[in-house]
KOLMARPA-71184 format. One record per atom (N, C-alpha, C, O): x, y, z; residue in one letter; residue number from 1. Coordinates in pm, whole numbers. Layout:
BEGIN
<rec east="X" north="Y" up="Z" residu="A" num="NUM"/>
...
This chain:
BEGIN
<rec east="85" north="-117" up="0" residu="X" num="1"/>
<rec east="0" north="0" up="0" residu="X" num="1"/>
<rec east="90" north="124" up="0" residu="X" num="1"/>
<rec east="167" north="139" up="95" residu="X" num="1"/>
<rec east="86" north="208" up="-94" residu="X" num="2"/>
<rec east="136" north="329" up="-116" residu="X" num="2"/>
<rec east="10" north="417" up="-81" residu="X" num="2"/>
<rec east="-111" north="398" up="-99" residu="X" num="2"/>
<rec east="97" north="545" up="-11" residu="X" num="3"/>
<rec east="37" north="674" up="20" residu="X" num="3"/>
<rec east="121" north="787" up="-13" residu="X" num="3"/>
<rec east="239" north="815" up="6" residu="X" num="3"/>
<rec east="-13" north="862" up="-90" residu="X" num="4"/>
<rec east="60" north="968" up="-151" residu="X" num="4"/>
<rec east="54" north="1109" up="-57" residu="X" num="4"/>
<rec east="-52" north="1115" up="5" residu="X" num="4"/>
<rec east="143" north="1222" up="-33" residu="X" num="5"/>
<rec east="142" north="1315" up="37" residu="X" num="5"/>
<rec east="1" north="1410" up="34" residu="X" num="5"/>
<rec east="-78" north="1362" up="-47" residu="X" num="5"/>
<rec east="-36" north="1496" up="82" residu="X" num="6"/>
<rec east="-197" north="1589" up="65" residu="X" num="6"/>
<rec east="-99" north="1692" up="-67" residu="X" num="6"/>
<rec east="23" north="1699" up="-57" residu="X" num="6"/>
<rec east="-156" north="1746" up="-155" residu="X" num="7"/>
<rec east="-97" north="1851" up="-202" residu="X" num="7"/>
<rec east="-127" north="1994" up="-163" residu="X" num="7"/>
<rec east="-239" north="2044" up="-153" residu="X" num="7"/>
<rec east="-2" north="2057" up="-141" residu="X" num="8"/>
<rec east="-76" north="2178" up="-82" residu="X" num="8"/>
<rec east="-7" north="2311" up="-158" residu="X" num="8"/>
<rec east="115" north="2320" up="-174" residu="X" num="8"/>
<rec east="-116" north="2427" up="-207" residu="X" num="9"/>
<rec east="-44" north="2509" up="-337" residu="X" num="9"/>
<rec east="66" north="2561" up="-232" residu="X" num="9"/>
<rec east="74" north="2521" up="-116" residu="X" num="9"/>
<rec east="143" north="2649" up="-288" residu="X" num="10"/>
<rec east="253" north="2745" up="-247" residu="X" num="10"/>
<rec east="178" north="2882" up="-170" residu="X" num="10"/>
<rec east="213" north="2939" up="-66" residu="X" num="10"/>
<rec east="70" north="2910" up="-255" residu="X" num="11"/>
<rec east="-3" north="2989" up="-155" residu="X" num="11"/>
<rec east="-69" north="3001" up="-44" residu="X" num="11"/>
<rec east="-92" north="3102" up="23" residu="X" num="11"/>
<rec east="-113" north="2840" up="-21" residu="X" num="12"/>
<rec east="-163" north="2822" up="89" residu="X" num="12"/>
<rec east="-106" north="2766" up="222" residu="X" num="12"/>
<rec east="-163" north="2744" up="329" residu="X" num="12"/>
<rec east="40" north="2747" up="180" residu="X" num="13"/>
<rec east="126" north="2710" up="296" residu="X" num="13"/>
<rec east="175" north="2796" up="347" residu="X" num="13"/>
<rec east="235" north="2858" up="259" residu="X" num="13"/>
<rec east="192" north="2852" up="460" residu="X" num="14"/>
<rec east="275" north="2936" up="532" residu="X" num="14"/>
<rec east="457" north="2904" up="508" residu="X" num="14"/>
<rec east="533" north="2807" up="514" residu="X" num="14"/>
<rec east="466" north="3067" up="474" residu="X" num="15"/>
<rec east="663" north="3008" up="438" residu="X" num="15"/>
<rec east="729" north="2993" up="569" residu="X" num="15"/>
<rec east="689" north="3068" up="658" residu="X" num="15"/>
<rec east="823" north="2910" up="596" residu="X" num="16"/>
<rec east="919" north="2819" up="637" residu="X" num="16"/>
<rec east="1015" north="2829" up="586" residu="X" num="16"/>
<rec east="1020" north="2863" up="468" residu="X" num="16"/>
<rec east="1162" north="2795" up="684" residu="X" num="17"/>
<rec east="1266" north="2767" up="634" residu="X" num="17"/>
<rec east="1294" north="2652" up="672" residu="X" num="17"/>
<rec east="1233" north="2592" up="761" residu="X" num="17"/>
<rec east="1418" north="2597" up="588" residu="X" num="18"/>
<rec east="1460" north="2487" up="582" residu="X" num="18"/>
<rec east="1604" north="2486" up="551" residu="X" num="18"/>
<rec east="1656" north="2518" up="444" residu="X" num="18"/>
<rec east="1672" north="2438" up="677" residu="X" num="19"/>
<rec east="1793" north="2469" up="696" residu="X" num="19"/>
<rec east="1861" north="2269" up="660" residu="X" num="19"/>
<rec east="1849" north="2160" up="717" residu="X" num="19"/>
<rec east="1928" north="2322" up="539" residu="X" num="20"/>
<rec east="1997" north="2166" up="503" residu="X" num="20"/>
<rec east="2181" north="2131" up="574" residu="X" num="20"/>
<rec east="2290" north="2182" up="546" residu="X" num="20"/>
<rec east="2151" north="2058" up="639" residu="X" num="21"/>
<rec east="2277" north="2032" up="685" residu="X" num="21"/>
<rec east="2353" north="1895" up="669" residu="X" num="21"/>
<rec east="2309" north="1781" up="658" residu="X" num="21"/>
<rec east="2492" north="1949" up="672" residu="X" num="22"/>
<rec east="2591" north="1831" up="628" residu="X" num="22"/>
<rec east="2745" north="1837" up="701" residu="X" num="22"/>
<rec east="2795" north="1928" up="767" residu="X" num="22"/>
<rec east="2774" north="1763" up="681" residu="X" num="23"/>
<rec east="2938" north="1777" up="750" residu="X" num="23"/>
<rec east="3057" north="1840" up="689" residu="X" num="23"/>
<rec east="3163" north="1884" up="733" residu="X" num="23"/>
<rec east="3003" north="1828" up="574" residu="X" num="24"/>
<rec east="3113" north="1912" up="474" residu="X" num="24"/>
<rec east="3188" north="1851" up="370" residu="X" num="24"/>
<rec east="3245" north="1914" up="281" residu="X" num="24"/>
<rec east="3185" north="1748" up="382" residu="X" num="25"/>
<rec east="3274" north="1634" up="294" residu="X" num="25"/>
<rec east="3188" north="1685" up="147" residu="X" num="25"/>
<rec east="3076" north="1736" up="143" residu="X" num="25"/>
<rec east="3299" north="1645" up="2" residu="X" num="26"/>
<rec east="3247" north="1643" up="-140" residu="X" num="26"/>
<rec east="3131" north="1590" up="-165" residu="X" num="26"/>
<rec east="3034" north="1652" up="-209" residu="X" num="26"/>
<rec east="3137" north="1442" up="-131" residu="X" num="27"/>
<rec east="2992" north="1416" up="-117" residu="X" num="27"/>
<rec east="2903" north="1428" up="-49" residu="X" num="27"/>
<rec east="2796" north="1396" up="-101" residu="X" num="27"/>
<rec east="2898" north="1478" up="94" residu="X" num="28"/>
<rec east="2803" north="1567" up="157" residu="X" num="28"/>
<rec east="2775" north="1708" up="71" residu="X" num="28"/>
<rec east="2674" north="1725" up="3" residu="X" num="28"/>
<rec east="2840" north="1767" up="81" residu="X" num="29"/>
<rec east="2811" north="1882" up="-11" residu="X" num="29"/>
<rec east="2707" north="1884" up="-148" residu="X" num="29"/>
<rec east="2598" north="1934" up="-176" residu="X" num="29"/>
<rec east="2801" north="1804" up="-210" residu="X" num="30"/>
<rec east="2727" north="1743" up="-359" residu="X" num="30"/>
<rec east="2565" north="1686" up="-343" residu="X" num="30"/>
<rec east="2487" north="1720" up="-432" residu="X" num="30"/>
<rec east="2524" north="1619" up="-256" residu="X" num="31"/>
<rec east="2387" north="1565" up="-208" residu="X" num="31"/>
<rec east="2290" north="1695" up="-172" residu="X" num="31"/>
<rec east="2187" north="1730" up="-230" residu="X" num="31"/>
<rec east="2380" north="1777" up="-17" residu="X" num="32"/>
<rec east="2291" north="1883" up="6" residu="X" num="32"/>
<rec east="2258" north="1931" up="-131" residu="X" num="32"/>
<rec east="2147" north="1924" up="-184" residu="X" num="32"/>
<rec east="2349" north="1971" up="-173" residu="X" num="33"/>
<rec east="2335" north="2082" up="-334" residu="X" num="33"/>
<rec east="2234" north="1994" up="-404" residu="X" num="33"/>
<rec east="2136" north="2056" up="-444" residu="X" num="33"/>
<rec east="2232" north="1863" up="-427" residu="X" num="34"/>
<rec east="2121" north="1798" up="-499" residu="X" num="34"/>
<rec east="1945" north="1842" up="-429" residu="X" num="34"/>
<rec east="1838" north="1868" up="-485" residu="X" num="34"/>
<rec east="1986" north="1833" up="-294" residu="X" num="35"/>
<rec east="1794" north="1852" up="-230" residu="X" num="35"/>
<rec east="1795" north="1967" up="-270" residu="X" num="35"/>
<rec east="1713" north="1996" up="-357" residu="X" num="35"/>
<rec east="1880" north="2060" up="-225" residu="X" num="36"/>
<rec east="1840" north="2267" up="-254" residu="X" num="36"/>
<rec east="1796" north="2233" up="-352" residu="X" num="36"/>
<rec east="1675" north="2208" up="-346" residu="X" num="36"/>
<rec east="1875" north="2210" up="-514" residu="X" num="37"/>
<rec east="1808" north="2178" up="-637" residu="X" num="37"/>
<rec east="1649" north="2143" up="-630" residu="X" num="37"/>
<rec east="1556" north="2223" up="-641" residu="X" num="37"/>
<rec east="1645" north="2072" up="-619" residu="X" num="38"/>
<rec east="1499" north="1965" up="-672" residu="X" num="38"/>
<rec east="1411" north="2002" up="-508" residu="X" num="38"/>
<rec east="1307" north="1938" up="-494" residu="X" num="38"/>
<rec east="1434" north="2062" up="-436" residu="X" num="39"/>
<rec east="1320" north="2175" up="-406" residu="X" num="39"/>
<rec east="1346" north="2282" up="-421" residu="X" num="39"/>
<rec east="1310" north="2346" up="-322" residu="X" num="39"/>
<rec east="1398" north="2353" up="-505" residu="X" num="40"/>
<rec east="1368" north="2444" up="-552" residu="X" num="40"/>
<rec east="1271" north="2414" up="-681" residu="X" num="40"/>
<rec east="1162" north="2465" up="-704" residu="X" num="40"/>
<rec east="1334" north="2329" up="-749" residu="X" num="41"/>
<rec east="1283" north="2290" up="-877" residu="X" num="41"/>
<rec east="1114" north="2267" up="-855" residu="X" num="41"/>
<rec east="1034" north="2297" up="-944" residu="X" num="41"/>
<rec east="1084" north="2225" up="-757" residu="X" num="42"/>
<rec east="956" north="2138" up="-714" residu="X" num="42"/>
<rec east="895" north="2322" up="-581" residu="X" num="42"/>
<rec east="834" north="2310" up="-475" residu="X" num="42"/>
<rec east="931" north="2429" up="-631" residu="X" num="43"/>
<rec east="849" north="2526" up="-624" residu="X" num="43"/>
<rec east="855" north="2591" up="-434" residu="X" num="43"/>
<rec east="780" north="2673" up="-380" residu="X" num="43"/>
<rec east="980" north="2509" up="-371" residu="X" num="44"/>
<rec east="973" north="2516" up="-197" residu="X" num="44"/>
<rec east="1108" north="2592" up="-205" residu="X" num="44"/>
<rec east="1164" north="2630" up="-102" residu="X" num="44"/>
């Protein structure tokens, strides 16, 4: 059984931050930089 999230517009959510954290390593870095991406991309 899959469940899908509620969708909720951009307007109707109250803004938030979202603080991404990592240790610092290349591939830590490289990953954070992947989520910032693809929520940004995905409108958050």
């Amino acid at each position: 059984m899959t469940s899908t999230p509620p969708s909720v517009s951009p307007t109707s959510a109250p803004q938030t931050s979202l603080r991404i954290g990592t240790r610092g390593s290349p591939l830590a870095l490289a990953q954070a930089h992947q989520v910032r991406d693809e929520l940004i991309a995905l409108g958050h």
